[in-house]
N, C-alpha and C positions, 0 to 999 in steps of 0.2 A: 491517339498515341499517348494523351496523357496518364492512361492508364500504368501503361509499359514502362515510363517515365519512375513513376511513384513506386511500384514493385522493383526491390532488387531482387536480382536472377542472374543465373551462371547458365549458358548452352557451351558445352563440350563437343565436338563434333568432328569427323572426318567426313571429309568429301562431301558438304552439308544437301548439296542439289541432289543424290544420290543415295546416302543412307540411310537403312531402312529402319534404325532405329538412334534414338539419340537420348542422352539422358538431361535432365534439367533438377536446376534445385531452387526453392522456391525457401523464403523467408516468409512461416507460420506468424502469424501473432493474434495473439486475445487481450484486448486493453478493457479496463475497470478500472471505477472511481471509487474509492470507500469515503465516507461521510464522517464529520466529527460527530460523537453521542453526545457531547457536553461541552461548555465553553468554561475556561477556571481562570480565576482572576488569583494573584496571591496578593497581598498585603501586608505592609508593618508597621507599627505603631512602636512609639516610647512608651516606657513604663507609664509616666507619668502624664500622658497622652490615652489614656485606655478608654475615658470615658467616650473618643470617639465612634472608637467601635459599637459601646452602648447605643450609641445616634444612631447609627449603619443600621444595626440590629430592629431598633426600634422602627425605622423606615422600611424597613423590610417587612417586618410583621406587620404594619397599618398598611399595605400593599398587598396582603392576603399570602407571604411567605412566611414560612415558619418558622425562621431563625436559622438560614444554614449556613451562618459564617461559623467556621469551625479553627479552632487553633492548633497551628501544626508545629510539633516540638522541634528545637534545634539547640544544638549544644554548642551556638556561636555567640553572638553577643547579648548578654543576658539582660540588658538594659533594651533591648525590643524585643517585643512580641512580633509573631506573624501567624496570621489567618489565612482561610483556602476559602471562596467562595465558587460556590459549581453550579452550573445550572445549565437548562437545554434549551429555553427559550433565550434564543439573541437577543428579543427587543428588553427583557426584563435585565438582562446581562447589561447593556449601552444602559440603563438604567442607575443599575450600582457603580459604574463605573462613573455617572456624572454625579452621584451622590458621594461618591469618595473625594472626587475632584472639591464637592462644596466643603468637604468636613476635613479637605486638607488632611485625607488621609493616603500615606505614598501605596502606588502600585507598583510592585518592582516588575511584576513578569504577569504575562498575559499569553494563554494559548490553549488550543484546542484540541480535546481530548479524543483522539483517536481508540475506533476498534481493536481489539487484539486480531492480532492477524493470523486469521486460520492458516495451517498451510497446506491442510486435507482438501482444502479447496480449490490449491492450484493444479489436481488433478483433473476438474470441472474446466480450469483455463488451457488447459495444455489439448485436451480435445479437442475445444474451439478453437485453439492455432492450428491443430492440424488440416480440421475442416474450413479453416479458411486459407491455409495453402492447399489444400486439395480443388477451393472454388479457383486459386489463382492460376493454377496448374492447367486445369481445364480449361480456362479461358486461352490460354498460350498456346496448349497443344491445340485449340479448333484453328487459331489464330496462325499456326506455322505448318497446319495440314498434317498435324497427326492425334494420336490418340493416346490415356495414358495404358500403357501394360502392368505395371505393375509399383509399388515404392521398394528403392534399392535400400537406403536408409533414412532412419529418425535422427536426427544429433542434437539431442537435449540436455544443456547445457547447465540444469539446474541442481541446484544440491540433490536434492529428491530422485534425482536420477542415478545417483552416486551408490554403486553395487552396497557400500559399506551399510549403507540402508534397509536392504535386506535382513539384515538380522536383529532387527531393533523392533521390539515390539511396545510401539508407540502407545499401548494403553495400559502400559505396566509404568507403576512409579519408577522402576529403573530408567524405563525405555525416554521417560519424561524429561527423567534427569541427566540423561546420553544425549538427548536432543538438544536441551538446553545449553549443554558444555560445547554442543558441535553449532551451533547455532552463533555462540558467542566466541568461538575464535575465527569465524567466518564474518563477521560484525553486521549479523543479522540484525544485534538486537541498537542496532545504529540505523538500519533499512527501515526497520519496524518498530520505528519509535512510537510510539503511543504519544507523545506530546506534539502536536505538530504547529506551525504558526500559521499554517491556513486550514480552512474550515470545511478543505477536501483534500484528498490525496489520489494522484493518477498513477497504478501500475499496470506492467504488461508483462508476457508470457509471451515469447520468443521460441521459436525453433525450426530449426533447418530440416529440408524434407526433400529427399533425393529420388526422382523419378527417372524410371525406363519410359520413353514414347514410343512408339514403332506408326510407321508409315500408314493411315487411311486407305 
């Protein structure tokens, strides 16, 4: 029963001992993890402080890296500098970060650099929802002694579903820049931050799936 428990489900039904068909809707879902590509530490120094960074640099290269602490411009206070240091190995990342610690150099922000997020590819998730409300489906219907006839409806709730999408042809630089604008008053690009503060990220792919059963 703990199945039944964990699936949410709707049965509609008249004269349920009796009728010879009945509909049900079943909540699809497709869940994935994406992975950080890189860990980024930021960094700032005072002017008159720089040669630490020199230190940094120097332990980095007698470590077998090549100097990737990189200075990143800003038009704030001009009496510090700040650097981006990127890398994909964690253990070499906790590395610069105890080396910063020794050289008393400040780390203001730390986080990890997520995938850009396809969204061609949550067509790949949205099948797998289906097919996994179509396994939920059939477990119910053997479960209530019927079988499925047919799906009445899909109700996909995602942008990508949104007719307005039809006419946007997604590999023309306009189509690029239509997406972009509908993306960002939708505050996709708040969903699909690319900075993240953990070093994975769990999403899912939802949708409701409405079944005719008829009687065994």
């Amino acid at each position: 029963m703990k199945l039944y428990i964990l699936i949410l489900w709707f049965i509609t039904f008249a004269n349920y001992s009796q009728a010879q068909s009945i509909t049900l809707r079943i909540l699809g879902q497709s869940n994935y993890t994406e992975y950080a590509e890189s860990n980024v530490v930021l960094l700032s120094v005072k002017q008159d402080n720089i040669t630490k960074i020199e230190a940094l640099k120097d332990s980095l290269i007698a470590n077998g890296l090549d100097n990737p602490v990189v200075k990143v411009a800003t038009s704030k206070n001009q009496q510090i500098s700040h650097y981006k240091f990127e890398n994909q190995d964690l253990n070499t990342f906790d590395n610069v970060l105890v080396w910063c610690s020794a050289l008393q150099i400040n780390v203001y922000k730390v986080y990890f650099k997520m995938p850009e997020h396809q969204f061609k590819n949550e067509d790949d998730h949205a099948v797998l929802a289906l097919k996994n409300a179509n396994t939920q489906a059939k477990i119910l219907a053997n479960h209530l002694g019927y079988k499925i006839e047919t799906i009445l409806n899909i109700d996909d709730e995602t942008t990508y579903a949104n007719p307005i999408y039809d006419t946007i042809d997604f590999d023309s630089s306009k189509g690029q820049r239509m997406l972009k604008f509908l993306e960002l008053l939708s505050n996709r690009d708040v969903t699909y931050d690319t900075k993240s503060n953990s070093p994975s990220k769990s999403g899912g792919y939802n949708i409701w799936v409405t079944y005719r059963l008829t009687k065994t």
